[in-house]
N, C-alpha and C positions, 0 to 999 in steps of 0.2 A: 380356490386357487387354480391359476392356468400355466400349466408347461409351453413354452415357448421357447423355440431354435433354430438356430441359425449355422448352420457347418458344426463346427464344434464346440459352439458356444451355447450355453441351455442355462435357462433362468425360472425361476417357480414365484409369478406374483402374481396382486390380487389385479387379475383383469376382469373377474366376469360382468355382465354389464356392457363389458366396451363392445366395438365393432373390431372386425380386422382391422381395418383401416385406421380406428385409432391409436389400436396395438402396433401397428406397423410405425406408424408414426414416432410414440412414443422410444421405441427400441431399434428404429434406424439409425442412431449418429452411435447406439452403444455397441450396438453388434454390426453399424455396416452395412448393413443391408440396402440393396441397391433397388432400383425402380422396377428392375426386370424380372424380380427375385418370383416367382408363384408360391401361393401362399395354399397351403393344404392343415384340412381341420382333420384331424382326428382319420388322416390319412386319405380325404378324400379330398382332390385338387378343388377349389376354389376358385370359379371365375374373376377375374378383376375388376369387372363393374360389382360383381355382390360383397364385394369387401365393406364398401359402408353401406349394406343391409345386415352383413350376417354378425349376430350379437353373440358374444362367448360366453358361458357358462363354467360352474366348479367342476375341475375333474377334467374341461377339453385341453387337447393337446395339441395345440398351431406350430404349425413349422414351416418356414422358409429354403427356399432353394431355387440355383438356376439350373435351366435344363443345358444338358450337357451337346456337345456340338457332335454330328457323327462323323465330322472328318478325316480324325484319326483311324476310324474303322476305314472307311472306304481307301485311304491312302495303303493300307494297310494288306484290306484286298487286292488293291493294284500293282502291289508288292508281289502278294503271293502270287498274281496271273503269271508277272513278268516271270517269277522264277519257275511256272510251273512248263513255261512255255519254251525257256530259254534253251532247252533241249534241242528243241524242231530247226533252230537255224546254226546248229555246233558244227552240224558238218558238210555246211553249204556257204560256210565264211568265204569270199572272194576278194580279193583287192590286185588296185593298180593304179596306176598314173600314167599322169601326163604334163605338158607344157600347154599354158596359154602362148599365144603369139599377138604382141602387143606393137603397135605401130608408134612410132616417134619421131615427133614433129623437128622440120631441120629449124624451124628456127620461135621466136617469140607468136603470140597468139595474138598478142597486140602491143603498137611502138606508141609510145607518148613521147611527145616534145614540147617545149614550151613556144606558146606563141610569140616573140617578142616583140612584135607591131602592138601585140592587144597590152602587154606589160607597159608599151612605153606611154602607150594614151591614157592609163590610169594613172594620172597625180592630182594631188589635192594638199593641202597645207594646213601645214596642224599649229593652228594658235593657240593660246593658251585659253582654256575654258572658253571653248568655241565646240559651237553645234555648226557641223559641213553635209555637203554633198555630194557623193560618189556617183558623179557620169559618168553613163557606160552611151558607146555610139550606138544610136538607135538605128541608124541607115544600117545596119545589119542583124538590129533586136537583141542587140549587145557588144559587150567585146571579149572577143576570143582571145581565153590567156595560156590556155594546152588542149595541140591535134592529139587526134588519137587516130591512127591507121590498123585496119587491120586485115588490108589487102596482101592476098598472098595464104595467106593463115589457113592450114587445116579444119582449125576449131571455126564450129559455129554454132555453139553453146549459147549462152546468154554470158551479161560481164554485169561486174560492176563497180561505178567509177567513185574512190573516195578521195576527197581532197579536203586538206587540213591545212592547219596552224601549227608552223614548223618554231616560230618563235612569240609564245604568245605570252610567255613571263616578261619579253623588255616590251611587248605592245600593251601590257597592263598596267606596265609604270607610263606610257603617254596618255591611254584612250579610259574613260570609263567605260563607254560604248564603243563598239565596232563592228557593223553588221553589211556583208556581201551580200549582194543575192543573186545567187548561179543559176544556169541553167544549162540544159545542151540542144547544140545546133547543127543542122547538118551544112554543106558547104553552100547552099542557096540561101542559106541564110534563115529560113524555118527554124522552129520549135519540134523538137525531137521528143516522145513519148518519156521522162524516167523516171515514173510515177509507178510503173506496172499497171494502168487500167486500158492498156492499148487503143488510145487517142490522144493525140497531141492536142494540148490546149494550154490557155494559160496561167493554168493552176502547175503545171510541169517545172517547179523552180523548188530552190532548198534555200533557207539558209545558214549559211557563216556567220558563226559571232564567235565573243571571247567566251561567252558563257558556253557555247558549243562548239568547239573547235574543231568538231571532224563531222561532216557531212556524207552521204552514199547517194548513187543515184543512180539507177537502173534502165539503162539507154535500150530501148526499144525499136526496129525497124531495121532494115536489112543495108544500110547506108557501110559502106568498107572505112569510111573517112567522115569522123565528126570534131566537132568542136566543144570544150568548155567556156561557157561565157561567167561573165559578168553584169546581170540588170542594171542592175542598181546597188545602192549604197550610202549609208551614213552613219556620221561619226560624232561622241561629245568626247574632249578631252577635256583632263586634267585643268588647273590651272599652271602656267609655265614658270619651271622655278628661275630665280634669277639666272644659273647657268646655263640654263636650257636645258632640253631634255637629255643631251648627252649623243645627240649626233641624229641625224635626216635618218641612218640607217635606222633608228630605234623604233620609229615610228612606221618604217615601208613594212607592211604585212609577208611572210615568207611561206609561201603556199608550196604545200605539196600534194603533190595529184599522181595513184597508184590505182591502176585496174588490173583485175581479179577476174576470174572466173566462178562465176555462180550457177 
């Protein structure tokens, strides 16, 4: 017969014959016994490749255990350092204050407005179960539907620009699809960096849809005065109910555009 344990659980049966390994086996789901446990014969630790060599006999005593962590000790010492030490600065405590002096800007860091020349050039018509096309004026690689100024401004941080879908529950009941695709421009009419890989190309665009309704874009280069455009665009609506949809406004997309400090 072989004594075998595990913390405070101890059992006397017939293993001899077996290996560790297949004692360990057999008494891991009863005692628990975990993978990491070190297995020691007859008090001498047990490598864990020799577990399926080493054969048990009547009379050995195997036992299981994990080694203890010695974290506790050392936090413990670091304890004792602090208090042994805490003497040496009792009577050398000093304190005092002060004020920061924080400067404050007279006025915003940057002005948005909407463009309304670029508002008024985007229309399109929403028939009923109809695939359209949203042109944008290319004679300027878009159109601009909100400036952003920020001549003047102290800040010269980085920004950045999010514009959303302010009404996108009554544009769900017209469009299946509805997809923008913005970008930013400077006032020559270029492709502005707001990608973050500092070069403008023409991968530099996001887009606006209903399944995404808020877009970010991180305008790069030292320009005081940019623009948000419009590429492109297109739309499948609905089919149109007898009443119609319930009015032109249901259908115009209501965008809102908010720059941040990043």
């Amino acid at each position: 017969m072989v004594e075998i344990r595990y913390g405070e659980q101890y059992e006397v049966a017939d293993l001899a014959g077996q290996t560790i390994s297949e004692a360990r086996e057999q008494f891991r789901a009863e005692f628990g016994i975990p993978d990491k446990a070190r297995a020691k014969l007859n008090g001498s630790k047990v490598k864990g490749s020799a577990e399926l060599d080493t054969v048990l006999n009547d009379d050995d005593q195997l036992s299981f255990a994990v080694a203890r962590s010695r974290a506790p000790f050392m936090v413990g010492a670091l304890l004792l350092a602090l208090a042994c030490t805490g003497g040496v600065f009792a009577y050398g405590f000093i304190n005092a204050s002060d004020s920061l002096t924080v400067g404050t800007p007279g006025g915003n860091f940057a002005d948005v407005s909407v463009n309304s020349s670029g508002f008024a050039d985007l229309t399109w018509q929403t028939y009923g179960h109809f695939k359209g096309s949203i042109v944008a004026d290319y004679t300027v690689n878009g159109t601009p539907i909100f400036n952003i100024d920020t001549t003047g401004a102290s800040y010269t941080g980085d920004l950045v620009v999010t514009v959303s879908l302010g009404n996108a529950d009554e544009l769900a009941k017209v469009y299946k699809v509805l997809s923008l695709k913005l970008d930013m421009g400077y006032p020559d009419g270029n492709v502005m960096d707001i990608n973050a890989d500092g070069t403008p190309s023409s991968s530099d665009w996001v887009m606006l849809t209903l399944n995404n309704g808020e877009v970010s874009m991180f305008p790069g280069g030292t320009a005081n005065v940019c623009t948000v455009r419009v590429k492109s665009g297109f739309y499948i609506t609905h089919a149109r109910p007898s009443g119609g949809y319930g009015g032109g406004a249901d259908a115009a997309p209501e965008l809102f555009c908010e720059v941040a400090q990043r």
